[in-house]
Structure formats: structure tokens, C-alpha cells
Steps between C-alpha positions, in 0.01 A plus 500: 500500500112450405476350189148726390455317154312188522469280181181242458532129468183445281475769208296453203633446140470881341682616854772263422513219248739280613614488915884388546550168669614642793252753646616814662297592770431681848377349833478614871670347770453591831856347607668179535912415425495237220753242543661302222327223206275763346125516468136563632446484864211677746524802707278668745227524258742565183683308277816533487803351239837401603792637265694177382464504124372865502558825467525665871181611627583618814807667715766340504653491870836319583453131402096484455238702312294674729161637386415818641097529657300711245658525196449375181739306258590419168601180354562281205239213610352194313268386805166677616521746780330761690440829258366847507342487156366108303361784211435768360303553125290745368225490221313757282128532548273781452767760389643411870851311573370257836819366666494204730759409705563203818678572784621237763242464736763503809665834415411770719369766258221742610448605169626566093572797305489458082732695310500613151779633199471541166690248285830520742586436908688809554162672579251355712227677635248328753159493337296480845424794727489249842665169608299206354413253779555181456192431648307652143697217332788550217349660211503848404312681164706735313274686333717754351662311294548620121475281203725471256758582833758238649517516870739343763334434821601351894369417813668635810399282804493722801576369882633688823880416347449660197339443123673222252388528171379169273692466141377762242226394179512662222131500321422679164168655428401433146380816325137571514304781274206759687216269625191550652306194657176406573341673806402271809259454581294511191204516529534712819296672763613785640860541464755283244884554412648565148923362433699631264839508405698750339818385298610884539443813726272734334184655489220278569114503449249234701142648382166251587257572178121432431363306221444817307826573530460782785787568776359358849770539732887617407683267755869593373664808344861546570872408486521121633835333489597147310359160706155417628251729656158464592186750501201430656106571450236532743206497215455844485530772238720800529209702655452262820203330391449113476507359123249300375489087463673429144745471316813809472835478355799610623813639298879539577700740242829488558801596274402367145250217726165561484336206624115401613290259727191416615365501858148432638299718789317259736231710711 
């Protein structure tokens, strides 16, 4: 039967610190009977490893090992081959997890799907709404990501046969307390975004102030839940009208944070 989990050769040292001496790893061959002596020889576009000295990678029929067209295998190997995934890592950046991952360039996959659980495998759920092509390349922003959260996340590699997943990362999120960042672009002219990031759902105020201290525009009031969000702010004040060049504030209270920045009106 299809084996559907697919384990990298390459992984990097937080996914696992130390690899075995003998690999385990899966490879496509297209067919091919492999006789007796054991190791790597070609195959219609594939490579392919003969089962002297290891485990059995194929079907074993009468005498000889026979290879059936279109499946993938398993195997205890020590010698490069032909896999579905080199790698797969994620890092943190910008309250986002970005996972990268390699898949072998002679696999027919029309696309990936990136899946998602919560400090165990026993629940996946797949993070993207439609097939990733291969063509976009293999990276994919989770941006819902929690700090202070441990997730476990996959790639499933989709072709006409089926989807075969990569191995599973697990990658903590350091905690993180309410933040609100810098607007961009500052100075701006007409329209700039404000971040923020809420350690906890809650109640949330975003409220752009004059030098005098007077409300101009009220650009959040409501509910929000924990992670990042963004509001944006076309330069004008809550009666439609354009604000002046200079200088406002802008302040997010939320929970016991209360916190205040500058930003700069360009006309």
C-alpha cells in the first residue's frame, strides 16, 4: 500500500538535533526488478535502490523484488536518493510563523496544502483555503499564529495519486505582551496602516488624537480577538473631512495597556 508519510533528508538542528546514521527515507520509482549485490542504480528518470543489505522497499514477487510503477517506498538508506521533501523549517518574524519547505524537483505535484494542530498530531487542520501551486514557490505565512502557543505543523504534497504528507515540526511561539507598532508609512499621504497585537481578546480602542489632545478620528471600538490586526487611516477625521499637515497621535487601550505613538500628516 502507499506509504503517505514522507520523511526529509536535510532537517535543521531545532527540527532534529542529531539524524541516525542510517537515514529513513521515501523515493519514487516508476518500476524496475532489482536483482541481487545491493545499491544505487538509474531508472527511467528515477533512482532506484536494490534491496541487498536493506530493508525491502518494494514487492516482493517469487525470487526477485519487483517495484511496482507509482508508488512510493520506505527504506533504511545511507546513500542519497530521489525524495519528496530535502526540508522543511519554519521561523518567527513579525508575530507570523513563515515555513519553508523543498520538494524534489521531479515529483509530479501540482500543488501543497499546510496543515496546522495545536501542540499534538492527532488534529490537523489545513490552514489554506486553495491548493498552493508549486509554481508560487514553497513558502506559506501563518499569520494566525498565537504567541506564547506551541504548534505542530505539515506539508501535504498533492498529485493526481493522492497527497503524502512531509514529517511534522513542532515550533513554539514565545509569549508576547499587547503591542502596537509604528504606522507605515510615516510620514504619509493619504492613507497609512496601524499593527497591533493583542496578547488577549478583549475590548479594544485605536483613537488618532490632535496635539491638543482632541479626538480626530475613532478607527477601532469593539471586541477583537488575541493575535495581530491591523486598522487603517485614510487622513481624515471622523466627519469625512481631510486633516491638516502635522503632527497627531494615535492611542491603543486595551485591557490594563494603554499605549501611545506618534504619526506625521504629509499634504
Amino acid at each position: 500500500m502507499k506509504n503517505r508519510y514522507l520523511t526529509p533528508v536535510l532537517l535543521l538542528a531545532f527540527i532534529l538535533p542529531v539524524l541516525p546514521p542510517a537515514v529513513r527515507a521515501q523515493y519514487r520509482v516508476l518500476n524496475g526488478t532489482f536483482a541481487n549485490g545491493g545499491g544505487v542504480r538509474a531508472g527511467d528518470g528515477y533512482v532506484v535502490y536494490d534491496t541487498a543489505g536493506q530493508p525491502v522497499i518494494g514487492i516482493v514477487s517469487g525470487a526477485s523484488n519487483t517495484a511496482k510503477a507509482g508508488f512510493w517506498y520506505c527504506a533504511g538508506i545511507s546513500s542519497t536518493v530521489d525524495v519528496a521533501f530535502a526540508s522543511f523549517f519554519g521561523k518567527l518574524k513579525d508575530d507570523a510563523v513563515i515555513l519553508s519547505w523543498s520538494a524534489s524537483a521531479s515529483a509530479a505535484f501540482e500543488g501543497f496544502n499546510v496543515y496546522r494542530s495545536e501542540g499534538t498530531e492527532d488534529a490537523f487542520a489545513k490552514l489554506n483555503a486553495e491548493l498552493i501551486p508549486k509554481e508560487r514557490g514553497c513558502v506559506y505565512t501563518d499569520e494566525t499564529a498565537l504567541a506564547g502557543t506551541t504548534y505542530v505543523y505539515r506539508i501535504g504534497a498533492v498529485s493526481k495519486e493522492g497527497e503524502w504528507y512531509s514529517q511534522s515540526i513542532s515550533f513554539a511561539i514565545p509569549p508576547k505582551p499587547t503591542t502596537l507598532y509604528q504606522n507605515y508609512p510615516n510620514p504619509f499621504n493619504p492613507s497609512t496602516n496601524i499593527a497591533l497585537y493583542l496578547a488577549s481578546p478583549g475590548r479594544v480602542s485605536l483613537v488618532i488624537y490632535d496635539v491638543r489632545g482632541g479626538v480626530v478620528r475613532t478607527l477601532v471600538d469593539e471586541t477583537k480577538p488575541a493575535g495581530r490586526h491591523t486598522a487603517l487611516w485614510d487622513g481624515r477625521n471622523d466627519g469625512g473631512r481631510r486633516s491638516a499637515s502635522g503632527v497627531y497621535y494615535y492611542r491603543l487601550v486595551a485591557g490594563k495597556s494603554a499605549i501611545t505613538r506618534k504619526i506625521v500628516v504629509v499634504r
